[in-house]
C-alpha positions as CSV (number, residue, x, y, z in Angstrom):
1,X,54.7,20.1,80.0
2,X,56.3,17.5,77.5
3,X,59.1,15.3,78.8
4,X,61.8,15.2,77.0
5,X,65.6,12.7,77.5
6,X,68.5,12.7,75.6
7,X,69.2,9.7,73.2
8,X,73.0,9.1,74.3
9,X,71.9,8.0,77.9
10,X,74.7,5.5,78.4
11,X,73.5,2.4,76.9
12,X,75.4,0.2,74.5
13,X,71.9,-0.2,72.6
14,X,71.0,-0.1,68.9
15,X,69.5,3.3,68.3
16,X,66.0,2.1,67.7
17,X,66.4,0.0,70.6
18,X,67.2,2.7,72.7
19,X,64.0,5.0,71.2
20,X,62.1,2.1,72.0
21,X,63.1,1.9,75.7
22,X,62.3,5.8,76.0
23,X,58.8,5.4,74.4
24,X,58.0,2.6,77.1
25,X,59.5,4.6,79.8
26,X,57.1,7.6,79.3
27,X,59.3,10.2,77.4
28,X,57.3,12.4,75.0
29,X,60.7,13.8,73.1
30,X,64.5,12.9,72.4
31,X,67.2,15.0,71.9
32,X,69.9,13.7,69.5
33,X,73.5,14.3,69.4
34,X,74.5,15.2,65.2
35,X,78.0,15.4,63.8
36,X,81.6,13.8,65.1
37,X,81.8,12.2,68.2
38,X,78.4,9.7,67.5
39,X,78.3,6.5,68.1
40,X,76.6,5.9,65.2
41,X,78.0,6.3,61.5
42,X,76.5,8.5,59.7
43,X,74.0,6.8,57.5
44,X,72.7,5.6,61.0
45,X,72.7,8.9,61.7
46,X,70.5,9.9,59.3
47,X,68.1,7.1,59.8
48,X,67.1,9.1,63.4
49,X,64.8,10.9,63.2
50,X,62.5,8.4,61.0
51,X,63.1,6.0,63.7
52,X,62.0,8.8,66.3
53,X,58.7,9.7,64.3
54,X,58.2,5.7,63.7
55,X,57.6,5.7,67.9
56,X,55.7,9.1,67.7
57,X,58.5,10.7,69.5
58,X,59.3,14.4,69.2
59,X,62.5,15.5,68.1
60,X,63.0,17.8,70.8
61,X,67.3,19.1,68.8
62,X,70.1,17.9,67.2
63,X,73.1,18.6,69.7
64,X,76.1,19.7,66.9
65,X,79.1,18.6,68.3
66,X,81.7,20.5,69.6
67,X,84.9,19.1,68.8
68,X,87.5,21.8,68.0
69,X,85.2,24.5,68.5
70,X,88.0,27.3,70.2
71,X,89.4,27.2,66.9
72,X,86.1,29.5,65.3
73,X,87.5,31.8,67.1
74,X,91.2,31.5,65.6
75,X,92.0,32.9,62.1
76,X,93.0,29.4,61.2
77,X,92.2,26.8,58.1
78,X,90.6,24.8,61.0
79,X,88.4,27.6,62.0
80,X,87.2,28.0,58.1
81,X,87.0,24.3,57.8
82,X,84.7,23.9,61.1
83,X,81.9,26.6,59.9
84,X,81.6,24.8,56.5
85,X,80.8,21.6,59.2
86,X,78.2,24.1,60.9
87,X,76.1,24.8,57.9
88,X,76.2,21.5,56.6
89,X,74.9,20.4,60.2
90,X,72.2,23.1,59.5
91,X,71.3,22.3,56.0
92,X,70.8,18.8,57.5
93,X,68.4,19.9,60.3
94,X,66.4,21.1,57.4
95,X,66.2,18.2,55.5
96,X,65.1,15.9,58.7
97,X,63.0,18.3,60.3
98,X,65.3,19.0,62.6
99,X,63.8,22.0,64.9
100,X,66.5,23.5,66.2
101,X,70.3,22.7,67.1
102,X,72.3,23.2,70.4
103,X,75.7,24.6,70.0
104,X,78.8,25.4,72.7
105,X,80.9,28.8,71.7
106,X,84.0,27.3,73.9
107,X,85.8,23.7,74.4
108,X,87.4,24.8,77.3
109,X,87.6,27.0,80.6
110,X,90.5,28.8,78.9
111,X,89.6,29.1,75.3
112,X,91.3,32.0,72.6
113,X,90.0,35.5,73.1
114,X,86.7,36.1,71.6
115,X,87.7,38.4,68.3
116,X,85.7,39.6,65.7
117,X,86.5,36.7,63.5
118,X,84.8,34.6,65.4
119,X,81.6,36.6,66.0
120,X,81.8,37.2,62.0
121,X,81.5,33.0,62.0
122,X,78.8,32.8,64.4
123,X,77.0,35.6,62.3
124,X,77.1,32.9,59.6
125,X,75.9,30.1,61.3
126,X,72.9,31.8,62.5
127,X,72.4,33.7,59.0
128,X,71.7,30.3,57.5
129,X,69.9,28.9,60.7
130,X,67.2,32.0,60.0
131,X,66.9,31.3,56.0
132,X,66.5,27.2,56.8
133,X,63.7,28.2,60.0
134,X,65.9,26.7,62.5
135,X,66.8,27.6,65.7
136,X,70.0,27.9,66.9
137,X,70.2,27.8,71.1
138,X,73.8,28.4,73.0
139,X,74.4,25.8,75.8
140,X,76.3,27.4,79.2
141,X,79.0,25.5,79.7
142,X,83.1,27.5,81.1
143,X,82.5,31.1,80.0
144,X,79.4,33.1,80.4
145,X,81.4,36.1,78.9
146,X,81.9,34.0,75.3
147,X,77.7,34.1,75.4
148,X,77.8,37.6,76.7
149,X,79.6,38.8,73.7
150,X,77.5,37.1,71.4
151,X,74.0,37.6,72.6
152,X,75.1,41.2,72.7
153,X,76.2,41.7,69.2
154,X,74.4,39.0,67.4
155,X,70.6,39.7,67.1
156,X,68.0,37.5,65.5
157,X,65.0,35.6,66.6
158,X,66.6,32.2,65.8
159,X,69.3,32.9,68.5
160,X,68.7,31.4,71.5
161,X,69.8,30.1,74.9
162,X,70.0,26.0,76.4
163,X,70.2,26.1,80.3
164,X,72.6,23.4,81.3
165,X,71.5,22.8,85.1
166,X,75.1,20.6,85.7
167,X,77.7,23.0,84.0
168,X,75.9,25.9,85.9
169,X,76.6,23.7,88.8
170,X,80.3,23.0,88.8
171,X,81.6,25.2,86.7
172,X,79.9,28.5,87.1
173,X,79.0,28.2,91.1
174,X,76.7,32.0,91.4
175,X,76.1,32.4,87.7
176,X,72.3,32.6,87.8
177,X,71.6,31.9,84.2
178,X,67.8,32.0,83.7
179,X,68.2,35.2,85.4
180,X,70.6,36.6,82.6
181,X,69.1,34.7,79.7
182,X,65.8,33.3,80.3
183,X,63.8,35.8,78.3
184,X,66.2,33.2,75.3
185,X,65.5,30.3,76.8
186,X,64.7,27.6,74.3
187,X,66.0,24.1,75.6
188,X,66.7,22.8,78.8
189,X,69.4,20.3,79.7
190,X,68.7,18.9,83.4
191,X,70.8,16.8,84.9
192,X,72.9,16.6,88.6
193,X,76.3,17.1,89.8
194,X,77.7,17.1,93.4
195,X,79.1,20.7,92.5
196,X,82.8,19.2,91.6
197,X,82.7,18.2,88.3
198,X,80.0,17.4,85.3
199,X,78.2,14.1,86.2
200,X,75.1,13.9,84.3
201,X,73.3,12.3,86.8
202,X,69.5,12.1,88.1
203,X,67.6,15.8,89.4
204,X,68.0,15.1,93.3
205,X,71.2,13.3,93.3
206,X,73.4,16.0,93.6
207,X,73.6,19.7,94.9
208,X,71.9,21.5,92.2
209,X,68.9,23.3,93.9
210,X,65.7,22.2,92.2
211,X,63.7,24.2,93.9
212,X,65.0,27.3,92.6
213,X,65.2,26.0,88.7
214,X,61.6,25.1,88.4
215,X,60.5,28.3,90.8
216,X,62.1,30.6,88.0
217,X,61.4,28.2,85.2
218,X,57.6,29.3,85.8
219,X,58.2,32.5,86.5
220,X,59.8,33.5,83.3
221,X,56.6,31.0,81.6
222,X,58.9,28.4,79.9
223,X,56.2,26.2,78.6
224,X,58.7,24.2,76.0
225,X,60.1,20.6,77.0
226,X,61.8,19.8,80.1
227,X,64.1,17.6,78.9
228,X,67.0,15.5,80.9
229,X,70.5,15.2,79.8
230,X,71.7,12.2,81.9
231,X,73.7,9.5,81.5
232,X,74.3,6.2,83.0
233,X,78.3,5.8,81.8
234,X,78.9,9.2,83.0
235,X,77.1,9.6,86.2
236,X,79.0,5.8,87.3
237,X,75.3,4.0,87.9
238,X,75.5,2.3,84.6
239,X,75.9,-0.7,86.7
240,X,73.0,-0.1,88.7
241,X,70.0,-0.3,86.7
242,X,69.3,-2.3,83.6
243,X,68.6,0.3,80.6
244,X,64.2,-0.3,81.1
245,X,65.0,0.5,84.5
246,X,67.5,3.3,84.3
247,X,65.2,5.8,81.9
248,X,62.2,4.5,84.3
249,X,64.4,6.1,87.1
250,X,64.7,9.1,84.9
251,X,61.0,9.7,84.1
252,X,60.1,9.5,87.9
253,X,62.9,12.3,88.5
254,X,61.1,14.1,86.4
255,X,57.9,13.9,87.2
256,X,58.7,14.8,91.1
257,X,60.4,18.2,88.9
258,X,57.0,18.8,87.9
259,X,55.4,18.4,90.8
260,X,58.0,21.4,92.6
């Protein structure tokens, strides 16, 4: 199984810098955040994924980002405006080689009703993922019933599902997600919480149970990436390990997920 870490792992670090570090750690693929919200601009954003394929690094998805996402499902200008966004972000993932793209459906734990509208928008979005070959995977984050109504009305093979280990965590306590969606499972995003609040920390510094994530990973045969999603700044250890040190940390938690 490939090993996979997000780019954004809490570094103040040139990008390349930063690929260069996971490379030397052990990491096999990177995940990449694309859109608003980078800390890159975006001509250094589109400068990724040659700098990923310059270290023969995978690019494991392009993260779209999610600001003002409750509005797709809101008849407003803002709504229209964010699905134009969307496409582009696909249209891009096609031009880099971009696999496939993790999306949220909600920005909040009280978002507007899901409507019609907004199932008409996400219709769109993976319309065009299926004519550019990309994948399109729905991350868990407040409201399993916002993926609920789109799994169930939406169906293509370019829709699929990203297991978020923290958010099931803390915000969803007895949601078994791989239950409900593994058959869609496409991406994973592992990372630790102590069950209050998203953390992003190491596997095995939190509550999460391990155990039972990798015992149902191989039973429904995920054999894609298992890929971490932590972050020094957020998890508060940012102080504690250089960068070299911090994403060594991270490929030794992984490796003891592997061996459960």
């Amino acid at each position: 199984m490939e090993l996979g870490i997000c780019s954004t792992f809490g570094y103040k670090l040139i990008f390349e810098e930063r690929i260069k570090l996971i490379k030397n750690a052990g990491f096999e693929s990177v995940m990449i955040w694309w859109g608003e919200n980078t800390k890159e601009n975006e001509d250094e954003q589109k400068a990724q994924p040659e700098i990923i394929c310059k270290y023969n690094l995978k690019i494991e998805n392009a993260h779209f980002s999610f600001a003002g996402i409750d509005s797709i499902w809101k008849d407003i200008s803002d709504g229209d405006d964010l699905i134009k966004k969307y496409l582009s972000y696909i249209d891009d993932c096609k031009t880099y080689e971009i696999p496939s793209a993790i999306m949220h459906v909600t920005g909040s734990d009280n978002p507007p009703p899901h409507s019609q509208l907004g199932l008409d928008r996400f219709k769109q979005i993976i319309e065009k993922a299926e004519k550019n070959g990309i994948t399109i995977a729905l991350e868990n984050v407040w409201r399993p019933d916002y993926l609920d109504y789109i799994f169930s009305n939406i169906k293509s093979d370019y829709l699929k599902f990203c297991y978020d280990s923290g958010h099931e965590n803390c915000f969803t306590k007895g949601f078994d997600y791989l239950l409900k969606y593994g058959g869609k499972l496409a991406a994973l995003h592992l990372h630790d919480n102590d069950g209050t609040k998203d953390q992003h920390k190491f596997p095995f510094s939190g509550t999460v149970k391990w155990e039972r994530i990798m015992k149902k990973l191989k039973e429904i045969n995920y054999n894609g990436t298992l890929a971490l999603e932590v972050d020094a700044q957020y998890s508060g250890t940012y102080n504690e390990y250089s960068a070299e040190a911090y994403l060594l940390e991270a490929k030794k938690r992984a490796d003891r997920l592997i061996k459960l």
